[in-house]
PALUM-648377 format. One record per residue (C-alpha): residue in one letter; x, y, z. Coordinates in steps of 0.001 Angstrom, whole numbers, padded with zeros to 6 digits, always signed. Each point is the difference from the previous one (the first is absolute). Layout:
aXYZ ...
//
This chain:
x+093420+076720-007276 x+001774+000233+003189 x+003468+001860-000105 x+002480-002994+001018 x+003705+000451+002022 x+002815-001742-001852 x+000406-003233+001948 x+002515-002866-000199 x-001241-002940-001835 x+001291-002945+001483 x-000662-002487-002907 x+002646-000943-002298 x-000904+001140-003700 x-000981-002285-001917 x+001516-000528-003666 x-001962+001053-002331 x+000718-001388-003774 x+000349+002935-002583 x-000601+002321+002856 x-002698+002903-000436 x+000229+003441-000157 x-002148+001681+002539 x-003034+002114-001093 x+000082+003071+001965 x-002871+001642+001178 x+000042+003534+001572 x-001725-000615+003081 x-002630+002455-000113 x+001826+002354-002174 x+003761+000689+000688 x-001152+000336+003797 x+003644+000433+001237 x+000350+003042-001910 x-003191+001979-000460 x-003052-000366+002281 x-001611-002954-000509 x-003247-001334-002591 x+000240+004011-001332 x+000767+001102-003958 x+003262+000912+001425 x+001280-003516+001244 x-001712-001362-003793 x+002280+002161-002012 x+003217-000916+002409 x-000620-003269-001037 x-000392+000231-003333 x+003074+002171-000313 x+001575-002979+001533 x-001077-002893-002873 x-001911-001924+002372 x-002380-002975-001274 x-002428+000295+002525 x-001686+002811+002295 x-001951-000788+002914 x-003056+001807+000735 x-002377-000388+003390 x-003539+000737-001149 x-003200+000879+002323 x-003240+001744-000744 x-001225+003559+000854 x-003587+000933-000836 x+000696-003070-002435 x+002975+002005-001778 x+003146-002647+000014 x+002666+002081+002153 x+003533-001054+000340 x+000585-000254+003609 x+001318-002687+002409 x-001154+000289+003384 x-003664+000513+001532 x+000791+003119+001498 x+000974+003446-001117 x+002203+000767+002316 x+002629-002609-000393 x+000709+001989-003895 x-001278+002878+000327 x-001727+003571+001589 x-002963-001386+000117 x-001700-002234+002910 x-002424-002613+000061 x-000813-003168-002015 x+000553+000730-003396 x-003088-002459-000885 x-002061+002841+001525 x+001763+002422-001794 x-001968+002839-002089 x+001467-000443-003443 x+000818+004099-000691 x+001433-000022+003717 x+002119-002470-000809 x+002123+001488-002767 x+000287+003070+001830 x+002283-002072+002119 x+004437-000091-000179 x+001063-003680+000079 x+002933+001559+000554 x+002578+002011-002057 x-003249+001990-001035 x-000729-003329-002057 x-003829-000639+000187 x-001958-003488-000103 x+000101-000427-003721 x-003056-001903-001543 x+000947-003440-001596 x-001110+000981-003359 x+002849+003238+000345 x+002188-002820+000448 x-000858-001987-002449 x+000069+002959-002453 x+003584+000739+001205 x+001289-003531-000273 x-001187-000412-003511 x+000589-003455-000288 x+003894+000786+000375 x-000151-003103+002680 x-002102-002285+001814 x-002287+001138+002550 x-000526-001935+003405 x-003301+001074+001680 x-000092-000909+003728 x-003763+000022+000948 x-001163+001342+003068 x-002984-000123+001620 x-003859-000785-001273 x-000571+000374-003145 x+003227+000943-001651 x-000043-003289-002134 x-003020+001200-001830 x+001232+003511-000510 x+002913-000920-001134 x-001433-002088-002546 x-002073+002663-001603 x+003153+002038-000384 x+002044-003060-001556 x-002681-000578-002700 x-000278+004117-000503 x+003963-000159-000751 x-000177-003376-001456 x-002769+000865-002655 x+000665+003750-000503 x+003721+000800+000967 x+001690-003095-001850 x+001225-001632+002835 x-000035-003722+000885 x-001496-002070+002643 x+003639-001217+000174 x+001413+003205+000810 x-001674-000253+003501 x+000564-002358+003028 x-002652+000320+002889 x+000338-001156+003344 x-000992+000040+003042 x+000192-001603+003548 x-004004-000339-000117 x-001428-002644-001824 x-002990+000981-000603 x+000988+002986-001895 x+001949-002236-002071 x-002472-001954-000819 x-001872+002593-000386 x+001931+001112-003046 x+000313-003749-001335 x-003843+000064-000302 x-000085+003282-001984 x+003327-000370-001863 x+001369-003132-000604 x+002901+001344-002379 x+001261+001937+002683 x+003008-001373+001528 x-000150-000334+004080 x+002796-000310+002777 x-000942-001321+003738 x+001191+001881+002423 x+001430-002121+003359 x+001631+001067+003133 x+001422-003149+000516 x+000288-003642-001086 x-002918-002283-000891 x-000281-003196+001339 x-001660-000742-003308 x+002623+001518-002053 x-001381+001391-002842 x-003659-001198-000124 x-001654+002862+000912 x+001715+001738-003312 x-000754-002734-002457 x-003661+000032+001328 x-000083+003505-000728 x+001826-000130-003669 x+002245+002515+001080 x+003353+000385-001974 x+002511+000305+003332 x+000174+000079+003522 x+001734+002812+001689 x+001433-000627+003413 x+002093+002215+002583 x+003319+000123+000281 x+000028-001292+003363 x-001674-003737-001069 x+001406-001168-002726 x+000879-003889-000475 x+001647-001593-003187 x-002696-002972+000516 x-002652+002498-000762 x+001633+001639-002964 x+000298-003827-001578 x-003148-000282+000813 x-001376+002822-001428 x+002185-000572-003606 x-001449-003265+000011 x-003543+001343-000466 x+001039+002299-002347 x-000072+003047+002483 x+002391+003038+000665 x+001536+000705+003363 x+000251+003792+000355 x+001326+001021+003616 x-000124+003345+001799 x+000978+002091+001328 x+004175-000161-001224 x+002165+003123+000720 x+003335-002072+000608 x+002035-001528-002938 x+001275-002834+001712 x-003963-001110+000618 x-000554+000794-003389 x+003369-002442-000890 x-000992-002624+001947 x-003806+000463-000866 x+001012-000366-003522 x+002141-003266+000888 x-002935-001666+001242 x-001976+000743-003383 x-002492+002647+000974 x-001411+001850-002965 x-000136+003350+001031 x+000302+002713+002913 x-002185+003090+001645 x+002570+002857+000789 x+000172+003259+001137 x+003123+000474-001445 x-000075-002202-003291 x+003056+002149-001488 x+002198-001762+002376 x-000726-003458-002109 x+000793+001215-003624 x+003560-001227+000200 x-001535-004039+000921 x+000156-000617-003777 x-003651+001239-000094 x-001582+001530-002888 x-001510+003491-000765 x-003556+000767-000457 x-001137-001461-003597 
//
């Protein structure tokens, strides 16, 4: 996902009866505090109780790699595309506090089901990958399907995974608002929609509750977007700093 400035909303919140608490993910590990989608920004997090981690996902030599952009440079030493990355080059890399590009089964391994995992897939191919992991941990680790949340802003990886793994729980991705609200989820089966910071509507979030979905919105580093996000009934929030939301009357990490 796109990082996101802290804008004004100018929409009044909408009441919300027996207002939420908001479900914090740690957008792409504690990313305000240790280099981001590396081992290092995972165990911020968890030291911070969060419910959720977000994770970007894309493929190298067909090895799921936690990384967010398509080029080396914009994290790292390294240049190039990191889809035509050598694999052992790769991890030779510093993505930046001499972090490396973890693997996503290193992070899985360090999360240990201590919270929710968000997998943001990028790029060709990443739906199936990702799949073969999930059933790995799923079947062999102990974990649950329900313990991960995929999503994506491509739909065909999406329902890519819906094909292969229909226990799965998925999350579309949007940039902005749909004209068809939130069709394009329900078509999918996905579980929530998750939708910047800077287009959010209350008419969408009704919307969305009234189809049984979750709103999740990213990416929220100020607590009075948080406040007001949380007036208007979202159900949970991508930040870089999710520490700064502990005192909303949300709860620690189950």
């Amino acid at each position: 996902m796109r990082p996101a400035q802290t804008v004004a909303m100018d929409l009044l919140p909408v009441p919300y009866a027996g207002q939420r608490t908001l479900f914090r993910f740690a957008h792409r590990g504690a990313s305000g505090h240790a280099p981001e989608n590396t081992l290092a920004a995972i165990r911020q997090a968890l030291r911070f109780g969060v419910e959720g981690i977000e994770l970007d996902v894309r493929l190298v030599e067909g090895v799921p790699v936690l990384y967010h952009g398509r080029r080396l440079e914009e994290r790292t030493n390294g240049h190039g595309y990191i889809s035509e990355a050598a694999f052992e080059n790769l991890r030779s890399l510093d993505a930046g506090q001499g972090q490396r590009i973890p693997t996503l089964r290193e992070a899985l391994d360090l999360i240990d089901r201590r919270c929710r995992v968000n997998l943001e897939l990028k790029g060709p191919g990443t739906g199936k990958a990702a799949v073969r992991v999930i059933r790995y941990y799923v079947e062999q680790r102990g974990w649950a399907y329900t313990d991960f949340l995929l999503s994506s802003f491509d739909q065909h990886e999406l329902l890519a995974v819906r094909q292969r793994l229909p226990s799965v729980p998925l999350g579309l991705l949007l940039c902005g608002l749909p004209l068809d609200h939130c069709a394009q989820a329900l078509k999918l089966g996905a579980e929530s929609l998750h939708l910047s910071v800077d287009f959010i509507d209350p008419a969408i979030i009704l919307d969305a509750h009234a189809h049984g979905l979750k709103v999740h919105v990213y990416t929220v580093n100020d607590t009075e977007d948080a406040m007001r996000l949380q007036a208007m009934g979202v159900d949970g929030i991508f930040s870089d700093f999710p520490e700064r939301f502990a005192a909303m009357g949300i709860p620690a990490c189950a």
